[in-house]
Backbone and ligand atoms as CSV (ligand in chain L), in Angstrom:
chain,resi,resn,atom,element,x,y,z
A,1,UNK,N,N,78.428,94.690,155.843
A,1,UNK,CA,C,78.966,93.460,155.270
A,1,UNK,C,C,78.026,92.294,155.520
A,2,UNK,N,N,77.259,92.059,156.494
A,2,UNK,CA,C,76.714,90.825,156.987
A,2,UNK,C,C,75.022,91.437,156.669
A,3,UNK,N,N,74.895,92.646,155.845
A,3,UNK,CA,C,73.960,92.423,155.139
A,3,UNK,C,C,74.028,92.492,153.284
A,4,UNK,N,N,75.381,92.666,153.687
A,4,UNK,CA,C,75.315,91.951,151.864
A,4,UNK,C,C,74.452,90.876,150.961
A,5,UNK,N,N,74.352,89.794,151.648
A,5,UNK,CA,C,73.172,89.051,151.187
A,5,UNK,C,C,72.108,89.318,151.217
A,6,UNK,N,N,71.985,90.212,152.444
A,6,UNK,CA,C,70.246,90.840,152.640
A,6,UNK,C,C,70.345,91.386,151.416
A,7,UNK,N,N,71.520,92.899,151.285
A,7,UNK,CA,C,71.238,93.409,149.412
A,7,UNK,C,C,70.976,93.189,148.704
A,8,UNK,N,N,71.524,92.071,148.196
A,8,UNK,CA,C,71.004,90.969,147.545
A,8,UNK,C,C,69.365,90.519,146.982
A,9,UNK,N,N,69.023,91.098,148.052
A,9,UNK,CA,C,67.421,90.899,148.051
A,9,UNK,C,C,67.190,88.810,148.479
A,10,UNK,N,N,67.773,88.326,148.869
A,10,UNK,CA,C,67.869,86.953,149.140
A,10,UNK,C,C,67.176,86.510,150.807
A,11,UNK,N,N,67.645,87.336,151.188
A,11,UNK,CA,C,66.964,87.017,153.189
A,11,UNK,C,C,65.980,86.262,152.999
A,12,UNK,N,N,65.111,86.507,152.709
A,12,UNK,CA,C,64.020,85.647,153.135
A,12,UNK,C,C,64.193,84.111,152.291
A,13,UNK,N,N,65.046,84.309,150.985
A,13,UNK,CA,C,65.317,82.716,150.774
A,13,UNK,C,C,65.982,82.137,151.788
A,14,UNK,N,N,67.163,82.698,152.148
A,14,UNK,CA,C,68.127,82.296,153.546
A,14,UNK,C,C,67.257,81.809,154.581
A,15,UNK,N,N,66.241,82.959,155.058
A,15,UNK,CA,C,65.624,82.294,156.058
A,15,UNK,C,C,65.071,81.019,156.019
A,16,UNK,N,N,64.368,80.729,154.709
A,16,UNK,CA,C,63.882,79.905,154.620
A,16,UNK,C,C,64.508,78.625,154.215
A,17,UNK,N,N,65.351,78.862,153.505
A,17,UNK,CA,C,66.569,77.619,153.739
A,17,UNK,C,C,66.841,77.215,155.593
A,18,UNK,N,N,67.324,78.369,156.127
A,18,UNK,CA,C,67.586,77.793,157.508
A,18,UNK,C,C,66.384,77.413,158.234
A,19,UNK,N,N,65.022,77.345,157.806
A,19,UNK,CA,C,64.013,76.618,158.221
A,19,UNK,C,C,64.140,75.168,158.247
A,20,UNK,N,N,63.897,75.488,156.984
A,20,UNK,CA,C,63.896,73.620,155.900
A,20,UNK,C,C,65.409,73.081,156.694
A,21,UNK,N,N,66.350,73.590,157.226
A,21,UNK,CA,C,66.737,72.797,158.176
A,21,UNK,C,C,66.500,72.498,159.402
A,22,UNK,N,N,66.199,72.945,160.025
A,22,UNK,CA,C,65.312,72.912,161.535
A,22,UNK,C,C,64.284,71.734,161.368
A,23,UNK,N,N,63.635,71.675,159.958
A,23,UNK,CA,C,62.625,70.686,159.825
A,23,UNK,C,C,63.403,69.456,159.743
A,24,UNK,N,N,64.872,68.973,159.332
A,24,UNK,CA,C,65.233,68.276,158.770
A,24,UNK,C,C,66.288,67.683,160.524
A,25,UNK,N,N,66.628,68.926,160.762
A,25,UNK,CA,C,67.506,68.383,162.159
A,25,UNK,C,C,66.151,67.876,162.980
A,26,UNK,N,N,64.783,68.845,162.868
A,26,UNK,CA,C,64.064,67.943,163.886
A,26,UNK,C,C,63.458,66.335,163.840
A,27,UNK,N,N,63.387,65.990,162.303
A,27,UNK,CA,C,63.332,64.527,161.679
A,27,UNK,C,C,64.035,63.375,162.074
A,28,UNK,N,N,65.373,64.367,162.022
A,28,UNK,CA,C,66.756,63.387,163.022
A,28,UNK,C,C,66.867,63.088,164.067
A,29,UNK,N,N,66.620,64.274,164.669
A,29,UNK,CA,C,66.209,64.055,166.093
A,29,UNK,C,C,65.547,62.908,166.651
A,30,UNK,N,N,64.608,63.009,165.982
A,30,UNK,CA,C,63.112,62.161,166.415
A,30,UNK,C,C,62.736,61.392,165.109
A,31,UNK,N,N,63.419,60.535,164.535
A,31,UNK,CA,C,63.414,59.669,163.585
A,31,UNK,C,C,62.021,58.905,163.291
A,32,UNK,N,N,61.447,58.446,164.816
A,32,UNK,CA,C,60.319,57.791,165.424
A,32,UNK,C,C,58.926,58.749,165.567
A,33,UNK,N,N,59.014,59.965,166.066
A,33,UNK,CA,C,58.079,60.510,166.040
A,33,UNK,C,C,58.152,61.554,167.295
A,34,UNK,N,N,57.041,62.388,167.462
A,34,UNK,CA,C,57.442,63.256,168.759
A,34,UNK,C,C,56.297,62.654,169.759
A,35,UNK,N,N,57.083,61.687,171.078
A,35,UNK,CA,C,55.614,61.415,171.878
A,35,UNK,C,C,55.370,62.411,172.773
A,36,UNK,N,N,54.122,62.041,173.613
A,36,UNK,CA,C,53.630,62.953,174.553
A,36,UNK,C,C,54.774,63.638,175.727
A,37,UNK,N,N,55.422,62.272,175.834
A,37,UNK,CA,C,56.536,62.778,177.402
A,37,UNK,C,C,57.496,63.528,176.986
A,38,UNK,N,N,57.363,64.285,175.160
A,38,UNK,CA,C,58.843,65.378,174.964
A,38,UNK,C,C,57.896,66.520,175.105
A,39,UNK,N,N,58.297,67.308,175.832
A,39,UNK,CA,C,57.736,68.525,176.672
A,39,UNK,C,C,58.434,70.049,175.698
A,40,UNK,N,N,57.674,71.020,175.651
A,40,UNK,CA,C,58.340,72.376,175.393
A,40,UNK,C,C,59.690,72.648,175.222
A,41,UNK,N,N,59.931,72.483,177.297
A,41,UNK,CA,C,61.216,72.805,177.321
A,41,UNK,C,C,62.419,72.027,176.455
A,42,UNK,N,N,62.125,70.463,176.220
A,42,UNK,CA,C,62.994,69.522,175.875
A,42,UNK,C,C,63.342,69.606,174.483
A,43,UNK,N,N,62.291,70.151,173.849
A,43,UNK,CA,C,61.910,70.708,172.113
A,43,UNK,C,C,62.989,71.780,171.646
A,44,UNK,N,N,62.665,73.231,172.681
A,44,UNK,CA,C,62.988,74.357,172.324
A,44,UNK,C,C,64.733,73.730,173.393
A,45,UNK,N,N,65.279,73.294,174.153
A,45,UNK,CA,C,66.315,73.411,174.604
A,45,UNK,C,C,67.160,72.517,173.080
A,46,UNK,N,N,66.680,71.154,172.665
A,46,UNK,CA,C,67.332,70.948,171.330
A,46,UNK,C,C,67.384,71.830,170.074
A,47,UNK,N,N,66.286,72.584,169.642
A,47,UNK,CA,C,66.534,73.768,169.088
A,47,UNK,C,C,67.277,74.558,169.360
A,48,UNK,N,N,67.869,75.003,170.219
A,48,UNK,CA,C,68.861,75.869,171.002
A,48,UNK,C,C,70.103,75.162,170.598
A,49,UNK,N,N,70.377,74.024,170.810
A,49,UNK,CA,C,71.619,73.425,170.500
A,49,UNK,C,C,71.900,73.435,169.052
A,50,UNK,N,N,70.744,73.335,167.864
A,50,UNK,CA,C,71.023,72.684,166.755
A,50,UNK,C,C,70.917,74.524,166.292
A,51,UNK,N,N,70.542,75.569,166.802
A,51,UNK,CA,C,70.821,77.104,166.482
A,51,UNK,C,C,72.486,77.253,166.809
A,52,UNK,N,N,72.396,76.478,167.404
A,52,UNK,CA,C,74.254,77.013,168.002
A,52,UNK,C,C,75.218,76.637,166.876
A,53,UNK,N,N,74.385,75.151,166.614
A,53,UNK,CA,C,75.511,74.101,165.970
A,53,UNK,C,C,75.329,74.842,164.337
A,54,UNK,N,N,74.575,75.524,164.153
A,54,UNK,CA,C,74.254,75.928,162.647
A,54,UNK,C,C,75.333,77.356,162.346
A,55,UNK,N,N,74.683,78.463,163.847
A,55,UNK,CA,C,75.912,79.284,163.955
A,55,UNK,C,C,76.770,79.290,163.895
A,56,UNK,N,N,77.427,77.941,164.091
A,56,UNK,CA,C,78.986,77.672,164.252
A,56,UNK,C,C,79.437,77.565,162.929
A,57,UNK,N,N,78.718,76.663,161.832
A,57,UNK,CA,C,78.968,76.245,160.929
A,57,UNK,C,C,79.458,77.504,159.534
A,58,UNK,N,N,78.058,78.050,159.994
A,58,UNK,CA,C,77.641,79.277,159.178
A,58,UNK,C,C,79.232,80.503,159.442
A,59,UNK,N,N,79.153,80.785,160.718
A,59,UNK,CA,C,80.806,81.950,161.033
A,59,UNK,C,C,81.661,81.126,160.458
A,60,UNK,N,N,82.138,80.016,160.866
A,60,UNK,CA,C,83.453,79.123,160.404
A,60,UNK,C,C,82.884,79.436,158.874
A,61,UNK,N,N,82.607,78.803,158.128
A,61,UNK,CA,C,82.800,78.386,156.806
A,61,UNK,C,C,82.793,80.130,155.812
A,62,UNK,N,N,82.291,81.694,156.724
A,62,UNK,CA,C,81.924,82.921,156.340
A,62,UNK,C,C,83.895,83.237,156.947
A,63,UNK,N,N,84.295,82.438,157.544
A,63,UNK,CA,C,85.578,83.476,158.019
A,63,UNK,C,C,86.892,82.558,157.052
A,64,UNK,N,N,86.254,81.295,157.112
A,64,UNK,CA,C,87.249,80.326,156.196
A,64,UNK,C,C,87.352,80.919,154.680
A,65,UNK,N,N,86.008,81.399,154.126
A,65,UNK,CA,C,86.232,82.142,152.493
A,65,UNK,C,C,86.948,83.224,152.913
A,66,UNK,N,N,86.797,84.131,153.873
A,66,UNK,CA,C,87.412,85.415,153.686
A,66,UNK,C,C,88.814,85.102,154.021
A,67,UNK,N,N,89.110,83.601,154.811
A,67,UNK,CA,C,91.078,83.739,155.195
A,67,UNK,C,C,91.269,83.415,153.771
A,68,UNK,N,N,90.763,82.482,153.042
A,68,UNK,CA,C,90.905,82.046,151.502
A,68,UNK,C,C,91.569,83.006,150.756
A,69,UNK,N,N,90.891,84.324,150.668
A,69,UNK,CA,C,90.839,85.522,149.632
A,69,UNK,C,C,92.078,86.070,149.510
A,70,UNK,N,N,92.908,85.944,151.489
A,70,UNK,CA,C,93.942,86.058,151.432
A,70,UNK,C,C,95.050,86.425,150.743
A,71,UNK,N,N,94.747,84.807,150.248
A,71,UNK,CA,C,95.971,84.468,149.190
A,71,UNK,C,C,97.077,83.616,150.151
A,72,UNK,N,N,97.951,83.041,149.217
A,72,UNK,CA,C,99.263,82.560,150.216
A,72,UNK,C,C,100.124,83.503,151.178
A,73,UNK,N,N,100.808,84.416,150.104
A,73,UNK,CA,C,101.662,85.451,151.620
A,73,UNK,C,C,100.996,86.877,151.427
A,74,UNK,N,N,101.283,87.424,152.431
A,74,UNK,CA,C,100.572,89.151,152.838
A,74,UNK,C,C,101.874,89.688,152.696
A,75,UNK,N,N,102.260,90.748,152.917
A,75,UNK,CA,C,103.231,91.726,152.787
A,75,UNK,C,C,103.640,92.381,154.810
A,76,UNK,N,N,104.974,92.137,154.956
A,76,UNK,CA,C,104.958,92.357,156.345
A,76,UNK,C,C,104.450,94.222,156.322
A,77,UNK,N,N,104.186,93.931,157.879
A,77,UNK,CA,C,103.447,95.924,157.762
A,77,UNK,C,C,104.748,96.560,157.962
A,78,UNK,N,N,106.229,95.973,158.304
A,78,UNK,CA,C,107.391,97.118,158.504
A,78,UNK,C,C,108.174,96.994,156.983
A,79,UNK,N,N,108.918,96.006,157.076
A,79,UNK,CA,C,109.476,95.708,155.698
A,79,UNK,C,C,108.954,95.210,154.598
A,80,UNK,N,N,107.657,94.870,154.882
A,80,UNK,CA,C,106.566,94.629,153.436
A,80,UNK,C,C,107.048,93.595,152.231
A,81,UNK,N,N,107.871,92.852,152.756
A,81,UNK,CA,C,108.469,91.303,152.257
A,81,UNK,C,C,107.316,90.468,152.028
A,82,UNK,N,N,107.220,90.067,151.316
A,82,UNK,CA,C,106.086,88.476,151.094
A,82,UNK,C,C,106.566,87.983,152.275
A,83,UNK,N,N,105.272,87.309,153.194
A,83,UNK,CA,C,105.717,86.538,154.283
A,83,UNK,C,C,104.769,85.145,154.008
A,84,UNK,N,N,104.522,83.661,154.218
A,84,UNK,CA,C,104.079,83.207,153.763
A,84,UNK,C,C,102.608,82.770,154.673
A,85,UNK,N,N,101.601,82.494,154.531
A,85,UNK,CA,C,100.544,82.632,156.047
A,85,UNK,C,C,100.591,81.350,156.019
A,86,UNK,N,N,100.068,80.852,157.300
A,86,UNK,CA,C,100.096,79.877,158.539
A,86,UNK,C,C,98.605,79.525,158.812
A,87,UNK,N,N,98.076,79.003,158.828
A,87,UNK,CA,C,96.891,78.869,159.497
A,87,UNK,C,C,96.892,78.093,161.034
A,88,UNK,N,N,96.229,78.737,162.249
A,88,UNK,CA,C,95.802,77.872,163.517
A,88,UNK,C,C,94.661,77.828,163.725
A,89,UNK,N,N,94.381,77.550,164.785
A,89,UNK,CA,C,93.079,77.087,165.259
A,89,UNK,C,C,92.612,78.057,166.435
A,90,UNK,N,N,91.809,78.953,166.480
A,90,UNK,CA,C,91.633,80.095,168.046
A,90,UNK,C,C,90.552,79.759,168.028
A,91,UNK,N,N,90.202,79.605,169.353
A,91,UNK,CA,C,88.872,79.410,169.995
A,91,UNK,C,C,88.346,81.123,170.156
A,92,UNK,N,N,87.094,81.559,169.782
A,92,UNK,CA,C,86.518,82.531,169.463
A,92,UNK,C,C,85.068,82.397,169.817
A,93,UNK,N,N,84.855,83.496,170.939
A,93,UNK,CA,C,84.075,83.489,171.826
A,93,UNK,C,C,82.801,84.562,171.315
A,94,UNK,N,N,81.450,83.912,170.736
A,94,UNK,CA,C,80.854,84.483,170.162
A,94,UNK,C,C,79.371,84.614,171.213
A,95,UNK,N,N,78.322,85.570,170.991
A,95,UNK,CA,C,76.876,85.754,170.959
A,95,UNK,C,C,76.381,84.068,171.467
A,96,UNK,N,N,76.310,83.051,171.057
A,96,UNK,CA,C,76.013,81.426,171.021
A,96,UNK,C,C,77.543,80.493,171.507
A,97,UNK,N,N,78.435,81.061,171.807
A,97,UNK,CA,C,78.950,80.345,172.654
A,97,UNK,C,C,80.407,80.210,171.998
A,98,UNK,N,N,81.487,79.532,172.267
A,98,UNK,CA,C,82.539,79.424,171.339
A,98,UNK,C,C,83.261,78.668,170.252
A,99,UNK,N,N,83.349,78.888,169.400
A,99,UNK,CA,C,83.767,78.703,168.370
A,99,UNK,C,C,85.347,78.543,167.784
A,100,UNK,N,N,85.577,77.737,167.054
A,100,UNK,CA,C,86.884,76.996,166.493
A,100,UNK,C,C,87.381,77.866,165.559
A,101,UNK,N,N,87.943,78.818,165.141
A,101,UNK,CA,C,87.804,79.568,163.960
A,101,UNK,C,C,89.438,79.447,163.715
A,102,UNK,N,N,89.797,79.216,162.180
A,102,UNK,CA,C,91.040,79.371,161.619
A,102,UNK,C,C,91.520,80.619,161.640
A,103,UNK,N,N,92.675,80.719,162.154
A,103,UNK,CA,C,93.136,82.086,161.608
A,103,UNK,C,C,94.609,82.267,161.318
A,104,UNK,N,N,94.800,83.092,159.936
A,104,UNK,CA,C,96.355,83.244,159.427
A,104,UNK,C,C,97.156,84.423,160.110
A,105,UNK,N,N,98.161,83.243,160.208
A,105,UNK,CA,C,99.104,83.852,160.649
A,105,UNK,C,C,100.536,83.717,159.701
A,106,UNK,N,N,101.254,85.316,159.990
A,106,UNK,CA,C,102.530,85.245,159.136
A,106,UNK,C,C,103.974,85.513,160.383
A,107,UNK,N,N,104.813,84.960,159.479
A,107,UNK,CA,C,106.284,85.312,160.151
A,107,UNK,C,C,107.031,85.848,159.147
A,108,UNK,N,N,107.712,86.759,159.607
A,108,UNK,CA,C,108.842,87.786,158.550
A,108,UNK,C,C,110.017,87.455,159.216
A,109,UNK,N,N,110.489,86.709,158.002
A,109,UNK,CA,C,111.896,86.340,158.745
A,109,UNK,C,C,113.166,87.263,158.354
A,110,UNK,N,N,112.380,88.221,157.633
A,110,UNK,CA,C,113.863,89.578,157.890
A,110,UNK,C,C,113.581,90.155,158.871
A,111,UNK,N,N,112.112,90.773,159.615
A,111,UNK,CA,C,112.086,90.900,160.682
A,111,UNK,C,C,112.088,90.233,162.028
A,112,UNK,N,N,111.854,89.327,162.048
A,112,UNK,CA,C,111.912,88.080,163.439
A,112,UNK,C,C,110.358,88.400,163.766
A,113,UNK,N,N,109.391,88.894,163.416
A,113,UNK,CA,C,108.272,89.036,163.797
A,113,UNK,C,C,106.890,88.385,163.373
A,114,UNK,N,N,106.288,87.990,164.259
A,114,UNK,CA,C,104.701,87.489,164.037
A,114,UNK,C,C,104.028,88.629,163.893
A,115,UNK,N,N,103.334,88.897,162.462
A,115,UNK,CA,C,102.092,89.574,162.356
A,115,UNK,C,C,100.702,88.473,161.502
A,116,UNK,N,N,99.631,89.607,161.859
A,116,UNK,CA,C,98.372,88.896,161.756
A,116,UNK,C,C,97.538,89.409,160.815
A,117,UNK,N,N,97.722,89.144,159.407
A,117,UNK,CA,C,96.729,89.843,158.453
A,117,UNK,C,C,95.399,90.069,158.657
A,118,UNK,N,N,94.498,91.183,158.970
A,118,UNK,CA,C,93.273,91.221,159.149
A,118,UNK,C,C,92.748,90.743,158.294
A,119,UNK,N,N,91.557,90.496,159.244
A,119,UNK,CA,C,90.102,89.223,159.326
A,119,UNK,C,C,89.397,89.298,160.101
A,120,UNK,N,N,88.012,89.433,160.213
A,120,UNK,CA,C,87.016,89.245,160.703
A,120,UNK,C,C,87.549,88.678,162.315
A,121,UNK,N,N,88.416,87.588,162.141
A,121,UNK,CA,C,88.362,87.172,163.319
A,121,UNK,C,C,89.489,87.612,164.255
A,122,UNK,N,N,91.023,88.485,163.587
A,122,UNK,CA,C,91.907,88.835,164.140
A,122,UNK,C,C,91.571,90.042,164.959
A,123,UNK,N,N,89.979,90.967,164.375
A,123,UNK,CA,C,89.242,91.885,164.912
A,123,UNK,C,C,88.637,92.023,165.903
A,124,UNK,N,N,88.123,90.305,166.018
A,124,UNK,CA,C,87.779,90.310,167.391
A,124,UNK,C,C,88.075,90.336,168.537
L,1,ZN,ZN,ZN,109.369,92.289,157.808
């Protein structure tokens, strides 16, 4: 699944899109210029942050289309009633650190029960 775009034959545009941002967060960064006293470590540790902050963006907005696809209600897994989904907020603990991720949730109110339509993130 998460090389579907690679199939695509696209990767290396991707990559290079997520370059041309790195060039653009490092502009921001340093609006003024890069002087002598910003060192390696100080370079590559803001790169590190603005890799995180991109990761974040990139899972959230890849798990937000797939809760989308959804639809409004799922079918409960016992009595298989339209139930209507819910969205919250779970903190989701990834590779780069943790993450805010939406996730739907349903209630069946012929059954009294919370279930959790799979998703990427109910998997985890
Ligand atoms: Zn039910």
């Amino acid at each position: 699944m998460a090389t579907q775009a690679m199939a695509q034959g696209n990767e290396g545009d991707l990559l290079m899109l997520a370059r041309g941002w790195g060039k653009i967060f490092a502009a921001e960064a340093f609006p003024d210029g890069v002087g002598p006293e910003v060192d390696f470590g100080q370079m590559e540790e803001l790169a590190s942050q603005g890799a995180q902050a991109l990761m974040q963006g990139i899972v959230r907005e890849l798990v937000r289309k797939q809760a989308v696809a959804l639809g409004d209600t799922q079918p409960c897994p016992t009595c298989h009633s339209d139930c209507r989904v819910k969205w919250r907020q779970r903190g989701l603990q990834t590779r780069h650190g943790e993450v805010e991720m939406p996730e739907p949730m349903c209630h069946c109110t012929r059954c009294r029960r919370d279930f959790f339509p799979s998703t990427a993130t109910s998997e985890a």
